[in-house]
C-alpha positions as a Markdown table, in Angstrom:
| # | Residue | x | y | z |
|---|---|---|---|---|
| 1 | Unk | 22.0 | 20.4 | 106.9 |
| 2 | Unk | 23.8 | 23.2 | 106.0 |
| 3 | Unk | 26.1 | 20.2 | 103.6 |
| 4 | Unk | 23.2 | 19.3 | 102.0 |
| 5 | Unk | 21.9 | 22.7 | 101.1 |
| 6 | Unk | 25.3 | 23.5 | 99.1 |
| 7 | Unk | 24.7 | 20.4 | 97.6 |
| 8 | Unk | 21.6 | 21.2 | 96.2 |
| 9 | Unk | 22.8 | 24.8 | 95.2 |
| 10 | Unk | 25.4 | 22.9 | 93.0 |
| 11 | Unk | 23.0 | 21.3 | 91.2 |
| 12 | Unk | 20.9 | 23.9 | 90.9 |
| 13 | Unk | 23.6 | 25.9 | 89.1 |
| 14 | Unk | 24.4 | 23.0 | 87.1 |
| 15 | Unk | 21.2 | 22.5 | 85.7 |
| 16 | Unk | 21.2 | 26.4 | 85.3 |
| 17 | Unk | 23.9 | 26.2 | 83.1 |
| 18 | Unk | 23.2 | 23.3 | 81.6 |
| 19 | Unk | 19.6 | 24.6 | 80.5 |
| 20 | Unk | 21.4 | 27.7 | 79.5 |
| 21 | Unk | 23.7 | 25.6 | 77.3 |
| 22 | Unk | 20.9 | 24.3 | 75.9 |
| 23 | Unk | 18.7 | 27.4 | 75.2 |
| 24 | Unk | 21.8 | 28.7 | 73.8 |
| 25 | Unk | 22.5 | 25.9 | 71.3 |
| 26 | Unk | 18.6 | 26.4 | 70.0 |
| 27 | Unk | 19.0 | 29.9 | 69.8 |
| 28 | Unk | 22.1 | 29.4 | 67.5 |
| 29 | Unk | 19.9 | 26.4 | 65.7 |
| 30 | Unk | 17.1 | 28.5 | 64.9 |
| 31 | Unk | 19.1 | 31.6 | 64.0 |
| 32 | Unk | 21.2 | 29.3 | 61.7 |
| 33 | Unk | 18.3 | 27.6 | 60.2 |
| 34 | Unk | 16.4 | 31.4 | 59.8 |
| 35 | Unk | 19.5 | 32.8 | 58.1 |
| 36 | Unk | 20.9 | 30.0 | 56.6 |
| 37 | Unk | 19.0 | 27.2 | 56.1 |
| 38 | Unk | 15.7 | 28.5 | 55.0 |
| 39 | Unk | 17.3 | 29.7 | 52.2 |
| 40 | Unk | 18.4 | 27.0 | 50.8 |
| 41 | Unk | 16.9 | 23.7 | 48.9 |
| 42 | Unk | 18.4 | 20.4 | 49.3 |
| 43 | Unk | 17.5 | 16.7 | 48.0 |
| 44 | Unk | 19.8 | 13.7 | 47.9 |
| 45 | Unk | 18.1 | 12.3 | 45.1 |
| 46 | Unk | 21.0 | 14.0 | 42.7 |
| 47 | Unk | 24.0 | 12.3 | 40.7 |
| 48 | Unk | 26.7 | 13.3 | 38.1 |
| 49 | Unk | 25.1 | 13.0 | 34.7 |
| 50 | Unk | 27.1 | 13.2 | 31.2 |
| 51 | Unk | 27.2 | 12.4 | 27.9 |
| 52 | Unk | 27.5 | 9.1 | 26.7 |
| 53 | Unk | 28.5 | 7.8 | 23.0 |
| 54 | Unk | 27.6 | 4.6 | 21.4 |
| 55 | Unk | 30.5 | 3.8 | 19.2 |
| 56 | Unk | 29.2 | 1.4 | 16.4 |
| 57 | Unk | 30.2 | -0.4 | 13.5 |
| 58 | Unk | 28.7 | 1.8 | 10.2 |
| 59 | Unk | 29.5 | -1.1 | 8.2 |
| 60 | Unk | 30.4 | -5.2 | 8.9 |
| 61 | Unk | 33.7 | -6.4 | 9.1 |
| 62 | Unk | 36.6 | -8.0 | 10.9 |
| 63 | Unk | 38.5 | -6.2 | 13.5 |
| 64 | Unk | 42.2 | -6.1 | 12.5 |
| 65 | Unk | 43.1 | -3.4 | 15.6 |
| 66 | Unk | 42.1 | -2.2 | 18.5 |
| 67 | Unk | 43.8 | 1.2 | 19.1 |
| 68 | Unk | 42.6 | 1.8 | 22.5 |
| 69 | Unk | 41.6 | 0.0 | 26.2 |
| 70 | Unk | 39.3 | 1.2 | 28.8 |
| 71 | Unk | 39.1 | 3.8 | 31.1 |
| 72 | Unk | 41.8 | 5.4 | 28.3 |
| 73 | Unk | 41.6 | 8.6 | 27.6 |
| 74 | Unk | 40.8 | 9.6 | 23.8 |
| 75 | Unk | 40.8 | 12.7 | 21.5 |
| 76 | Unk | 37.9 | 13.6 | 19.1 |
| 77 | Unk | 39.2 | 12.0 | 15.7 |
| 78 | Unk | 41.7 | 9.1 | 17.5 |
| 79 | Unk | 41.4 | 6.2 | 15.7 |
| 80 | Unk | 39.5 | 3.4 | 18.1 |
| 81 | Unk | 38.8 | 0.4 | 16.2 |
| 82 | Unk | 40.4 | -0.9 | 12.9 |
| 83 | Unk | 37.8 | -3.3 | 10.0 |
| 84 | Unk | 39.5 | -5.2 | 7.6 |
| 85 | Unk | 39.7 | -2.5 | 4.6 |
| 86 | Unk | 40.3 | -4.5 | 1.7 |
| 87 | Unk | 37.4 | -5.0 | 0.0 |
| 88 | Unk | 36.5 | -1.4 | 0.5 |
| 89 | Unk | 39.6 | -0.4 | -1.3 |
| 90 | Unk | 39.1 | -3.1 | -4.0 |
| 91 | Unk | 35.5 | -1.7 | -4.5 |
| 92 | Unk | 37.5 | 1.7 | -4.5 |
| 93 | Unk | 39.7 | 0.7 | -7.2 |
| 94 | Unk | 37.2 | -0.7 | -9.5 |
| 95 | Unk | 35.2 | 3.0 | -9.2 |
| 96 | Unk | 38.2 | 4.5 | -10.1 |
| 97 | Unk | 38.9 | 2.4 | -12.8 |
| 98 | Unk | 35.3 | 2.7 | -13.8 |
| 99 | Unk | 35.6 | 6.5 | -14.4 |
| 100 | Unk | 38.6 | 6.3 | -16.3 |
| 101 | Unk | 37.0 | 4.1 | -19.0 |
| 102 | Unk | 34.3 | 7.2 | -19.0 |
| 103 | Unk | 37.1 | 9.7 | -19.3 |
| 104 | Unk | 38.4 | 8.6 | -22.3 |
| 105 | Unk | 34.9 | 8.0 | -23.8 |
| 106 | Unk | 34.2 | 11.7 | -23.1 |
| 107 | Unk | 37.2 | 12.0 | -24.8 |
| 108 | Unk | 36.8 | 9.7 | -27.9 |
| 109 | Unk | 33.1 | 11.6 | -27.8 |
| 110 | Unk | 34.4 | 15.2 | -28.2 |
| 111 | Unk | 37.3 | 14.2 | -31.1 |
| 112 | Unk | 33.9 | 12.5 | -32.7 |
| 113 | Unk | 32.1 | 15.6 | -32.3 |
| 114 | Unk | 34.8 | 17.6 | -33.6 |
| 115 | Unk | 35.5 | 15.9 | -36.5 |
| 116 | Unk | 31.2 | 15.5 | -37.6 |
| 117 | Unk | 30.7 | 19.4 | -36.6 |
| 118 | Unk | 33.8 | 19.9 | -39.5 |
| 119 | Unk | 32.3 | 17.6 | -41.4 |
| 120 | Unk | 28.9 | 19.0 | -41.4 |
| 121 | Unk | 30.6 | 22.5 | -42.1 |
| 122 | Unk | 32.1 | 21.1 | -45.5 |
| 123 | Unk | 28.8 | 19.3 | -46.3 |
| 124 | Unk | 27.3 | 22.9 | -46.4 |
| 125 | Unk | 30.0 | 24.4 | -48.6 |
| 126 | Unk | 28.8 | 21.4 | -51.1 |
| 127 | Unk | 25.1 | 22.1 | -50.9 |
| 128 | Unk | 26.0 | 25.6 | -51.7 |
| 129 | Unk | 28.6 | 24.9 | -54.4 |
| 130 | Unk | 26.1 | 22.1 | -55.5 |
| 131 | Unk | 23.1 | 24.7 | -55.5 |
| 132 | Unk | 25.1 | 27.5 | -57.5 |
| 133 | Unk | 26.1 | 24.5 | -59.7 |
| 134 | Unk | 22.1 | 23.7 | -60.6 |
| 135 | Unk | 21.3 | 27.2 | -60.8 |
| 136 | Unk | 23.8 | 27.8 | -63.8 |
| 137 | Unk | 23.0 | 24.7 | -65.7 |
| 138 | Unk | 19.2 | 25.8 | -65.5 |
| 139 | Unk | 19.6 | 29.1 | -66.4 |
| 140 | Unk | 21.9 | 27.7 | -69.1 |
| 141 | Unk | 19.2 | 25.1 | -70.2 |
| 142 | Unk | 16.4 | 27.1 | -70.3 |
| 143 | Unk | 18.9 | 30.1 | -72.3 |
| 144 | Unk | 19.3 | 27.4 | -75.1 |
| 145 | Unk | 15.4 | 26.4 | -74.8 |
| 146 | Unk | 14.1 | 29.6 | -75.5 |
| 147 | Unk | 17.3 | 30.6 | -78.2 |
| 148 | Unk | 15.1 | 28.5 | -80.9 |
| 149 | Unk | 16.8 | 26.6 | -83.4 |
| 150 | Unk | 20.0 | 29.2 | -82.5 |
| 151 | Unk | 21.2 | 25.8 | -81.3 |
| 152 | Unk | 21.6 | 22.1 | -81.9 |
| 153 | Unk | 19.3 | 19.6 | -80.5 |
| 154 | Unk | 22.2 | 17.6 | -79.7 |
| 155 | Unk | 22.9 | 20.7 | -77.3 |
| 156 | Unk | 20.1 | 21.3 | -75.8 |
| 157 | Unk | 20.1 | 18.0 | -74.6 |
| 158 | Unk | 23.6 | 18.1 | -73.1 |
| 159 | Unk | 22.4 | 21.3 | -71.4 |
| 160 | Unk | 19.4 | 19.5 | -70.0 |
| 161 | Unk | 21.0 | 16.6 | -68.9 |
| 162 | Unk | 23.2 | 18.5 | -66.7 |
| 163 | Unk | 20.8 | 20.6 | -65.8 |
| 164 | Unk | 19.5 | 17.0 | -64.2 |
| 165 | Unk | 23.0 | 16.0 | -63.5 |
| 166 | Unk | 23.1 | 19.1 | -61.1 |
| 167 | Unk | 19.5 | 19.0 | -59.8 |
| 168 | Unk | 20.7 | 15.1 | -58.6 |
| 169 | Unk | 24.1 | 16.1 | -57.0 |
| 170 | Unk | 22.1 | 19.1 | -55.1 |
| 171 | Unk | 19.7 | 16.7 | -53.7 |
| 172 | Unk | 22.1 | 14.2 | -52.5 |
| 173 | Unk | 24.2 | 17.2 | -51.3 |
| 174 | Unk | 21.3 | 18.3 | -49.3 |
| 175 | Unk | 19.9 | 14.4 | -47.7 |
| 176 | Unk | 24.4 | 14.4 | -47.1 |
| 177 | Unk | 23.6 | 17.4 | -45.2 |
| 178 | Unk | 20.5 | 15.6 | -43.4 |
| 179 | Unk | 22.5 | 12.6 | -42.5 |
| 180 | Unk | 25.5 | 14.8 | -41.1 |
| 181 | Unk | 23.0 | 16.4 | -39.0 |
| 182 | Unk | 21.8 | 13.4 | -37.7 |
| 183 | Unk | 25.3 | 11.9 | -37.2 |
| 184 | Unk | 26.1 | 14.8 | -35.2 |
| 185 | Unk | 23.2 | 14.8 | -32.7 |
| 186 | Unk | 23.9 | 11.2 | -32.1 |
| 187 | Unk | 27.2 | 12.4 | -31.2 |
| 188 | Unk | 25.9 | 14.8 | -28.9 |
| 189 | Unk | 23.6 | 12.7 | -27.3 |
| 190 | Unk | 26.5 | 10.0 | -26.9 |
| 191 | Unk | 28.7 | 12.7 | -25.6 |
| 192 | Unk | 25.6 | 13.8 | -22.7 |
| 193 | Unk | 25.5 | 9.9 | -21.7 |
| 194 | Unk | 28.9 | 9.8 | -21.0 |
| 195 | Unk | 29.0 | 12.7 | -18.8 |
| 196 | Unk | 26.0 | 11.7 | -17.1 |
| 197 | Unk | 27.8 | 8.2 | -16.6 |
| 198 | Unk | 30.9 | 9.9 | -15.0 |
| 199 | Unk | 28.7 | 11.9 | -12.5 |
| 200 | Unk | 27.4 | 8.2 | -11.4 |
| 201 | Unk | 31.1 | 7.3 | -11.6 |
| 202 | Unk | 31.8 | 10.0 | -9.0 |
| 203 | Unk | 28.9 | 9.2 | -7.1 |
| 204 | Unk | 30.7 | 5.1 | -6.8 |
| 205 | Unk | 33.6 | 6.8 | -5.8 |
| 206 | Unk | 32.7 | 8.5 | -3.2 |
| 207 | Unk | 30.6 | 6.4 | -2.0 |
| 208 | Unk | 33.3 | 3.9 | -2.1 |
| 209 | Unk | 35.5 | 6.3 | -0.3 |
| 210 | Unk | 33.2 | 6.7 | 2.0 |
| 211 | Unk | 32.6 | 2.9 | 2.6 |
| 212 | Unk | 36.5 | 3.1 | 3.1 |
| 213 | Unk | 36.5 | 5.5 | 5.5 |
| 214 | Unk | 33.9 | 3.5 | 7.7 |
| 215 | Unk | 36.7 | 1.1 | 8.4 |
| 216 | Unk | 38.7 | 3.5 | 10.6 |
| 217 | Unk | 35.9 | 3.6 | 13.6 |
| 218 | Unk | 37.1 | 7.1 | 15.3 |
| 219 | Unk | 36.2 | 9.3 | 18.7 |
| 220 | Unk | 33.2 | 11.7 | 18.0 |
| 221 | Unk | 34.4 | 13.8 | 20.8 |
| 222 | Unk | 36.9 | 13.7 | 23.5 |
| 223 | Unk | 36.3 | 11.4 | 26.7 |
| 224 | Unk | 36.8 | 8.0 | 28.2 |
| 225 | Unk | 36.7 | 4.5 | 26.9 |
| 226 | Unk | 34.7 | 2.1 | 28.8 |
| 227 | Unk | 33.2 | -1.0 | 28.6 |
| 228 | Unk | 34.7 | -2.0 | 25.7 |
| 229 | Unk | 33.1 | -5.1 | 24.4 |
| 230 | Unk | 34.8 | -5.3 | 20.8 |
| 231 | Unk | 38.3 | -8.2 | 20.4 |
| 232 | Unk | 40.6 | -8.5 | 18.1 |
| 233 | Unk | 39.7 | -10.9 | 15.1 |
| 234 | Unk | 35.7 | -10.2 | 16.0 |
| 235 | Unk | 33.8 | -10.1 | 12.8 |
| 236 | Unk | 31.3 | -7.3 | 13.9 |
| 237 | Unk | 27.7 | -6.6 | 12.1 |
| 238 | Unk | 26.6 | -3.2 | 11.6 |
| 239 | Unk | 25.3 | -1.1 | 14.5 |
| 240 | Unk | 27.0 | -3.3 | 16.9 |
| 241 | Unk | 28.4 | -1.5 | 19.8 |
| 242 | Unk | 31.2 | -1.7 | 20.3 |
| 243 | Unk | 32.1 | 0.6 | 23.2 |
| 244 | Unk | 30.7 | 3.6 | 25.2 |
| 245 | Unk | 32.7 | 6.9 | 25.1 |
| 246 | Unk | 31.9 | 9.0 | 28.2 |
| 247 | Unk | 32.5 | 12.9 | 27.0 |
| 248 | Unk | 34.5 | 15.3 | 29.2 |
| 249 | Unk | 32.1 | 17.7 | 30.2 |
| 250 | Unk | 30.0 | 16.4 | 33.2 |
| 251 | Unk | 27.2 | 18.3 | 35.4 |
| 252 | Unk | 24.4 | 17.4 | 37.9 |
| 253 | Unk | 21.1 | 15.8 | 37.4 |
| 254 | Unk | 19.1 | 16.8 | 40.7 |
| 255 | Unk | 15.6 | 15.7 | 41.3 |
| 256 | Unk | 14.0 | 18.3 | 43.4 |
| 257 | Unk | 10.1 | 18.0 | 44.9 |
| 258 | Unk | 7.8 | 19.7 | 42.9 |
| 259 | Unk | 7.2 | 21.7 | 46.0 |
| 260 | Unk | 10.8 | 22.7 | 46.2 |
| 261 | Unk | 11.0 | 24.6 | 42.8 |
| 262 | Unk | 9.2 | 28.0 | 44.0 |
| 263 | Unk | 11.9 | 30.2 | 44.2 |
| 264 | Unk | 14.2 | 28.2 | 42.3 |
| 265 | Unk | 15.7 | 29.8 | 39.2 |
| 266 | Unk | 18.6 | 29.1 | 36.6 |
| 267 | Unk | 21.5 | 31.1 | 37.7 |
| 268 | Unk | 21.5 | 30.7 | 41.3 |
| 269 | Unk | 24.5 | 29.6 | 43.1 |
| 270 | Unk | 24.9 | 26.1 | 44.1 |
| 271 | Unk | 27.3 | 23.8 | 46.1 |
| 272 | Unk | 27.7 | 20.6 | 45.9 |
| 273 | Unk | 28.7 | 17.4 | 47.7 |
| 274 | Unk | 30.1 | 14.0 | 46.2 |
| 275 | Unk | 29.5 | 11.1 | 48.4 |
| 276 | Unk | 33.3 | 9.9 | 47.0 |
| 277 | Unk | 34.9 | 13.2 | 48.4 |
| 278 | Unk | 32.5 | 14.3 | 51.4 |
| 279 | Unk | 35.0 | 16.9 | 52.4 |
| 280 | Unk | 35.0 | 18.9 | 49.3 |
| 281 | Unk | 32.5 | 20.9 | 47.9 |
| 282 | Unk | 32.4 | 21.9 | 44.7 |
| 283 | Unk | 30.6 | 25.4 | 42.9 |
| 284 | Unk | 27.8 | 24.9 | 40.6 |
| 285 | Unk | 24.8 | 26.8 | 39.8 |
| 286 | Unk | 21.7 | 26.0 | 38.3 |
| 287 | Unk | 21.1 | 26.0 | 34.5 |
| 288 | Unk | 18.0 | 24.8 | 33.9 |
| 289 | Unk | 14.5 | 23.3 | 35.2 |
| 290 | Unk | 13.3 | 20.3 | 33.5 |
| 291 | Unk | 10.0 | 21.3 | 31.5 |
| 292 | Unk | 8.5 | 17.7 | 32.5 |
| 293 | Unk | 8.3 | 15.7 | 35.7 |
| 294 | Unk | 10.5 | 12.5 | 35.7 |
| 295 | Unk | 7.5 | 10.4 | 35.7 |
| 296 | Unk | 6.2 | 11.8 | 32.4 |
| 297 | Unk | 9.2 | 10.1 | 30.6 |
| 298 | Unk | 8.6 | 6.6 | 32.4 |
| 299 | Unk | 8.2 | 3.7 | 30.5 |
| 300 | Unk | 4.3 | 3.5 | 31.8 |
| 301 | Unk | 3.2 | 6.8 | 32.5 |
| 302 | Unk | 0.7 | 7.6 | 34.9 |
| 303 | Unk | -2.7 | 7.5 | 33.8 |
| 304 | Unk | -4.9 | 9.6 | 36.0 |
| 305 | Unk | -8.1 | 9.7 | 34.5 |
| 306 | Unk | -8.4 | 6.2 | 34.9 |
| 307 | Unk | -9.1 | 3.8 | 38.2 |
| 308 | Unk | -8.0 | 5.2 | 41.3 |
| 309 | Unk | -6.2 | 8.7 | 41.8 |
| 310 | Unk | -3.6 | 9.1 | 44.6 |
| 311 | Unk | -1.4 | 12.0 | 44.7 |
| 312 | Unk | 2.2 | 12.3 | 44.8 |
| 313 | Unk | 4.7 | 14.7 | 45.0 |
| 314 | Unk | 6.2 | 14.4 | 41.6 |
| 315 | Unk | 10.1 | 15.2 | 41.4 |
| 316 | Unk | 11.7 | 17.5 | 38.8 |
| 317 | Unk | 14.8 | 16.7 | 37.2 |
| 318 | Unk | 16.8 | 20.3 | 37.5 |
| 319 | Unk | 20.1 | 20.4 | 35.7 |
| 320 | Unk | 23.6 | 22.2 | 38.1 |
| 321 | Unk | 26.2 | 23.0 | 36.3 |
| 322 | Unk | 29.7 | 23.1 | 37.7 |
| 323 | Unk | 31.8 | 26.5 | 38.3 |
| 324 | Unk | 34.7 | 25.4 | 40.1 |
| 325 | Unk | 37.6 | 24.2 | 38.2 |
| 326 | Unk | 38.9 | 22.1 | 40.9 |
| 327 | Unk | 37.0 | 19.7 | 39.3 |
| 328 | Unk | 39.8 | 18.7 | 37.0 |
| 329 | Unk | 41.4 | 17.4 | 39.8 |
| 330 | Unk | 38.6 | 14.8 | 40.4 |
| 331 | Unk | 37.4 | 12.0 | 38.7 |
| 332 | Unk | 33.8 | 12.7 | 38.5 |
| 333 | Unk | 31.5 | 9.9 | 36.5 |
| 334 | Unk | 28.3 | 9.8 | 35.6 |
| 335 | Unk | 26.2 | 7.5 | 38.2 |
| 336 | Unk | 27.9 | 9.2 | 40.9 |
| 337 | Unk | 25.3 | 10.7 | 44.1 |
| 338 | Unk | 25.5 | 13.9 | 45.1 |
| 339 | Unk | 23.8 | 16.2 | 47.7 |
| 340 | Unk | 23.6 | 19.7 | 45.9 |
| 341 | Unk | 22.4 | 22.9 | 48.1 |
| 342 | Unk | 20.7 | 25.5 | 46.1 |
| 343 | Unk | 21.1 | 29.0 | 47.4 |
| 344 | Unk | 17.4 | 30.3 | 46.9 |
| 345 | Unk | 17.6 | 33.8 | 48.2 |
| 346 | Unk | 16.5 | 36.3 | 46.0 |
């Protein structure tokens, strides 16, 4: 008897201590959850988001390099892809050529306009010479008309025919004078053509140049190469792509509940977990709230005012940026899940 009351004091203690165990461990649960826990907001709807480029053809061509592969690594302003430039720099050429033809027309134009603006100048000094020429064989005419019979007939009639001789040259001095003037604006206006054709003769070239340049297909930014679609000898068509480039700088896209969000705000501190590297975490914090639910950017957006309304929790995409520069030493991409926790304490 006495046997089988220790044995039911053992158990008795072992169920003691193993309920204490256990009262224990909830204490701890609850106290960790109240301190800990509650204050922070969780989701596993979360990934690694970044920037990705299109790299496109601006122009057709044929690819005659291909400077890089994927998954390389490239600089902003590397050269990528290399089109066929010839008839680019042919069309170049021609430009060129195009605005030296102009050149020396502006220059034939201003030796032109030179030599008619002397000209016109001279043609002046003979109106006046021709004027003061017609005012002395008048003067003289009418001196001899009104002198009597002081003089011959024979003279007066030299003097009057001179006086018409000079009252001719002063009139085709002064339609000379007309034309020059007309000669010279044409001159002019010949001279304003040409310089408007050698603006359009720099608007071929660089257009031309920049047609050229189109050829070299170069990284907007740094980043990485991937899924490069583009061979060598490919003829391409404009706006083709070609390749993406994914950018450097990386950060996390985390869809929170809409009921999650109340005393969530940008600045708060943030870690985060990378299903590729569970045992790290990484140092964010949050940069900004989405001003839109996801659904509102869908490609068939809700419509609740018509046919039947059932609520859902809508998420919000929030955006966590990293802190921790350990991330250099990890290949994070954009598609990767995460599990951010967002300290919300105030």
């Amino acid at each position: 008897m006495s046997e089988l009351a220790q044995q039911q004091r053992q158990k008795k203690r072992l169920f003691s201590g193993f309920a204490l165990l256990l009262l224990v461990a909830t204490l701890v649960a609850i106290g960790w959850w109240w301190f800990v826990w509650r204050s922070v907001e969780t989701t596993d709807d979360a990934f690694i988001d970044g920037h990705l480029a299109q790299i496109s053809a601006q122009i057709a061509g044929r690819v005659t390099a291909i400077a890089v592969q994927d998954n390389q690594h490239v600089r902003q302003g590397d050269l990528l892809v290399q089109l066929d430039p010839r008839d680019r720099q042919i069309a170049l050429d021609k430009a060129l050529a195009a605005r030296s033809i102009t050149e020396a027309r502006l220059q034939q134009n201003q030796a032109e306009l030179s030599a008619l603006q002397a000209s016109l100048g001279q043609v002046e000094a003979n109106v006046q010479l021709a004027e003061a020429e017609y005012q002395r064989d008048q003067k003289q005419y009418l001196r001899y008309k009104n002198s009597g019979n002081a003089v011959s007939p024979s003279e007066l009639d030299a003097k009057a025919a001179s006086a018409k001789t000079s009252a001719a040259s002063l009139l085709a001095q002064q339609k000379s004078i007309n034309y020059s003037k007309a000669q010279l604006m044409k001159a002019r206006a010949a001279l304003a053509e040409n310089r408007a054709t050698l603006q359009q003769d720099e608007a071929e070239i660089a257009n031309a140049r920049l047609l050229l340049s189109y050829t070299r297909i170069t990284a907007p930014a740094d980043g990485y190469v991937t899924k490069r679609s583009v061979e060598l000898g490919n003829t391409i068509s404009a706006a083709g792509v070609l390749m993406y480039l994914v950018d450097n700088h990386v950060w996390v896209t985390a869809n929170f509940k809409e009921n999650q969000l109340a005393a969530m705000r940008p600045g708060q501190t943030v870690e985060v977990s990378v299903d590729a590297w569970p045992q790290q975490r990484f140092q964010g914090r949050v940069d900004s709230i989405q001003r839109a639910t996801g659904a509102v950017f869908s490609l068939l957006p809700a419509e609740n005012a018509t046919g039947n309304y059932v609520k859902i929790v809508q998420r919000v995409p929030v955006k966590i940026v990293f802190t921790d520069d350990a991330i250099s030493r990890f290949p994070l991409a954009p598609g990767m899940s995460v599990v951010p926790y967002v300290n919300i304490q105030p």
